[in-house]
N, C-alpha and C positions, 0 to 999 in steps of 0.2 A: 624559168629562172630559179625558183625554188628548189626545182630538183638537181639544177646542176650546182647550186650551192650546199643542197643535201650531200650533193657526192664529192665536192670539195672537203665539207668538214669530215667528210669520212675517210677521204683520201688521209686528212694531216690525220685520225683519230687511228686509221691503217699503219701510218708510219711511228707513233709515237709506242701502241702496240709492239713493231717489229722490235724496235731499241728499246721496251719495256725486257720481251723475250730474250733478245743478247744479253743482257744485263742479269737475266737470272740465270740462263745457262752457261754463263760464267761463272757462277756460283756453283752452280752442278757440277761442274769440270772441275772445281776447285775441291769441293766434298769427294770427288773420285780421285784426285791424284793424292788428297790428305786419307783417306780410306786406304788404301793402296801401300803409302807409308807406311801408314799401323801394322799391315800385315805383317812390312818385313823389319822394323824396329823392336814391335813386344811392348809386354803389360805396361812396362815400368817408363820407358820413353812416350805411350802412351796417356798414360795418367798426368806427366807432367804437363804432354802438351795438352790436356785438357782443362789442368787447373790453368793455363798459361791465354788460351780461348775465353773462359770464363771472367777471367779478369779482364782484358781487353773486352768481353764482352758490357760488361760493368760499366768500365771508363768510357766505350761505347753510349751505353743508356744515361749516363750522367751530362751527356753533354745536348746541346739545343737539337732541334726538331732538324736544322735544317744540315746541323751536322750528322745525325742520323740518317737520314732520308734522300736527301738532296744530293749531297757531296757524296756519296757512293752510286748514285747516280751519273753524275757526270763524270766521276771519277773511269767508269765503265764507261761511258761514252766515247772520252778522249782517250780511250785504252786504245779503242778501234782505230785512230790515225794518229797516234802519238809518237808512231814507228817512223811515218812517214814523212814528222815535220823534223827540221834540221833541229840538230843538237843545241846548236848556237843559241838559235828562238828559243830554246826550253831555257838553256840557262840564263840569256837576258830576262824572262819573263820570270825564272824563277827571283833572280837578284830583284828586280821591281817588289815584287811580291814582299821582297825579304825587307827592303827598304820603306813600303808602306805597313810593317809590322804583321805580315801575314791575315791579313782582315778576314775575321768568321774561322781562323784555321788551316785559310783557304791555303794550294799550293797550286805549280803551273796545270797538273790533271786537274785539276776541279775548276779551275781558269780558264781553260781551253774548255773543258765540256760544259762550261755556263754561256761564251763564245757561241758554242754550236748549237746550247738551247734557244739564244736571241736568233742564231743565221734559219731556226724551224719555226718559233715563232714571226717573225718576219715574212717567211715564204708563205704561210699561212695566211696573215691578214692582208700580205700582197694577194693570195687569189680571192678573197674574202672582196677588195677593193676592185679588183678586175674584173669580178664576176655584177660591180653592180655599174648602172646606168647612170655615170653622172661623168660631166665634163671635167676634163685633163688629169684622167683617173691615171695614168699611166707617171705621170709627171709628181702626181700624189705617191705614187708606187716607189717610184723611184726617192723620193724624200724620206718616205716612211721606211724604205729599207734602209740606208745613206744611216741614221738616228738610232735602228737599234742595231745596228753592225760597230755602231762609234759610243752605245754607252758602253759594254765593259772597259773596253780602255779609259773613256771620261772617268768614269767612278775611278778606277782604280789609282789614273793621277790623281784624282783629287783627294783619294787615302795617301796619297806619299807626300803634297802639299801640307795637309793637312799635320800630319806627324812633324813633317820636316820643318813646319812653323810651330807647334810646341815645345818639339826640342832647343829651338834657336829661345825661345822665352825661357825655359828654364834653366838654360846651361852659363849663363850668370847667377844665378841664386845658386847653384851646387858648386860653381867655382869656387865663390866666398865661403860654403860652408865645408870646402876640402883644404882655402888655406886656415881656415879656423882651427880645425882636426890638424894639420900637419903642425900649425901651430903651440897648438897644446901639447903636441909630443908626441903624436899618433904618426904613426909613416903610411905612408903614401897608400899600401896597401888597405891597411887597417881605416883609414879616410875611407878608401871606398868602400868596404863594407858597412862604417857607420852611415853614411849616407843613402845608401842601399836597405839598410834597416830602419831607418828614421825616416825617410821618405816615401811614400809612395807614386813616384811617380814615372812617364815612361822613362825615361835617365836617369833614374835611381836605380829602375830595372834590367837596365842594360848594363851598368856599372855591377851590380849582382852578378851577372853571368859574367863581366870580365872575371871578375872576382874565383868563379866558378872555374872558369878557363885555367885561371893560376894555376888552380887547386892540383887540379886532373893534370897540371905538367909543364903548359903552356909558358913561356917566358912573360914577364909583361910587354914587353916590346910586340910579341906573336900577338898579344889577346888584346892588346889595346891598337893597333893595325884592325883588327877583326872588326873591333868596335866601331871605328872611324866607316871600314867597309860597309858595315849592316844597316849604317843612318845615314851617310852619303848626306853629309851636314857638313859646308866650307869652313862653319866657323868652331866645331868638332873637330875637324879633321887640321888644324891650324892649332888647336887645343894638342889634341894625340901628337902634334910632331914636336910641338914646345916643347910636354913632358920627356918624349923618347930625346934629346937632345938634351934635357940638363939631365938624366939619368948617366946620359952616355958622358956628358962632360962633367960631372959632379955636381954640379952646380945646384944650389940649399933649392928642393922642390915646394918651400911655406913659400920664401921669395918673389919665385915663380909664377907661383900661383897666385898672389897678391898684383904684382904687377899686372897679371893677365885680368885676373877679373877688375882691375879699373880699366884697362884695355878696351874690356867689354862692354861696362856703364859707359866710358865714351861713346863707341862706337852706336848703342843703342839710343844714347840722345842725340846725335848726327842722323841717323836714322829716323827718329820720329821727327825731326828739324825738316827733313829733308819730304817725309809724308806730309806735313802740314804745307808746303810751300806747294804740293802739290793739288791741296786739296781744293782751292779756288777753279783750276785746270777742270776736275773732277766731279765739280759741282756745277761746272758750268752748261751740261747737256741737261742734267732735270731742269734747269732753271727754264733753258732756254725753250725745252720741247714739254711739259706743264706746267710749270708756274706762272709762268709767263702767258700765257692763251686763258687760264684760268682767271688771273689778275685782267683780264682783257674783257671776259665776257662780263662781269662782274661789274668793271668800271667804265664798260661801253653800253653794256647789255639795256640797260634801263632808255640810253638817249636811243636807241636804234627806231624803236616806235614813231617817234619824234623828227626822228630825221626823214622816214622813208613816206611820213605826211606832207612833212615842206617836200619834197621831189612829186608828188601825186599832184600838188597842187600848182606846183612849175607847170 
């Protein structure tokens, strides 16, 4: 049994090896088609792209371990069938990606090949489980693959939950402090950027890049559309159609904006109204399945000696 699980872990240690090698001989290939270049460009297109290397090398080294290391790994991994998967699946999975704020940097390569690192790890400790001697190992197998085939996806809704219930708390506090600014005589634009500079937070920083958007060309109608897409937030994206509609019908955007964020303080005390009425519903499974059995042993536990004497003596 030891040696056939010797040769399991050297089976997975064989394969992680072979996609160790693909991984640098893509690199190679890359080094020969960039060599190759040089030949027929010259000194000067050469030097550029090498201060051009160097700097991306930089920004490279400046960033965490696991952007260095990791994510050019799986990066290369998902190279090898990224041809193969429909287009569609890359762009839904990129949009998610974009919606839970790209987490670690991440994009759909480095998504897909963290995917295919759980489907190796998986295959692994499924023969790890196979190879030993214990009942309904196979049943086990099948659970333990089922778990890590379903956490990238778990994680990654739960990064777009996550954001998408931050956004929804702070997009009342930036509403008031855009009809504040339009208020004081700042237009609309200039609102977003003071809010963008004075805040730090993720809808300061997206209102930032609308802002950005502008700059480079963009209508605001285009870049605040953009905006609404990237956070996939109901009560955003009800915000962005307000604005593009009094823009388009004149209508004073302080006004606006003032009515909207009481709008909003409503709708958030309807909301917590509405969690609290829930929360009896939601407390009633701990009560029922520990507090209750606890309360029991506790205010039974003492007479139980006591009772199971009167039955001996029955």
């Amino acid at each position: 049994m030891n040696i056939i699980l010797a040769i399991a872990i050297g089976v997975g240690l064989l394969v992680i090896g072979v996609l160790f090698l693909i991984f640098s001989f893509s690199w190679i290939r890359q080094d020969d088609v960039s060599q190759r270049l040089h030949t027929y460009v010259g000194d000067r297109e050469q030097n550029r792209q090498l201060e051009t290397s160097l700097r991306v090398r930089r920004l490279e080294l400046r960033g965490s371990f696991a952007e260095r290391t990791l994510f050019p790994f799986f990066r290369s991994v998902a190279g090898l069938v990224g041809n193969l998967l429909p287009a569609r699946r890359v762009a839904v999975l990129d949009h998610k990606l974009l919606v839970a704020g790209n987490p670690m940097g991440m994009r759909a390569r480095e998504f897909i090949g963290l995917q295919m690192a759980f489907v190796l790890l998986g295959g692994l400790l499924s023969v790890g489980i196979a190879l030993q001697e214990i009942q309904y190992k196979y049943l086990l197998m099948a659970i333990l693959l089922l778990i890590i085939l379903m956490l990238p996806g778990v994680w990654l809704n739960r990064k777009i939950r996550e954001r998408q219930s931050l956004i929804r708390r702070q997009l009342p506090d930036v509403i008031d402090m855009l009809s504040v600014c339009t208020s004081a005589g700042l237009s609309f634009d200039q609102s977003l950027q003071r809010v963008s500079d004075e805040w730090h937070t993720q809808l300061s920083w997206e209102f930032g890049r609308v802002v950005s958007e502008m700059e480079m060309g963009l209508t605001r109608r285009d870049a605040l559309k953009n905006l609404a897409e990237r956070l996939d937030v109901s009560e955003l994206s009800s915000f962005v159609s307000i604005i593009i509609q009094s823009d388009r019908l004149g209508m004073s955007i302080s006004n606006t904006l003032h009515a909207l964020a009481k709008q909003m303080r409503i709708e958030w005390r309807f909301k917590a109204q509405e969690e609290a009425r829930k929360l009896p519903v939601k407390i009633l499974i701990p009560l029922v399945f520990f507090i209750f059995p606890a309360m029991l042993v506790v205010i039974l536990g003492p007479s139980v000696p006591a009772i199971m004497d009167m039955f001996t003596l029955l």
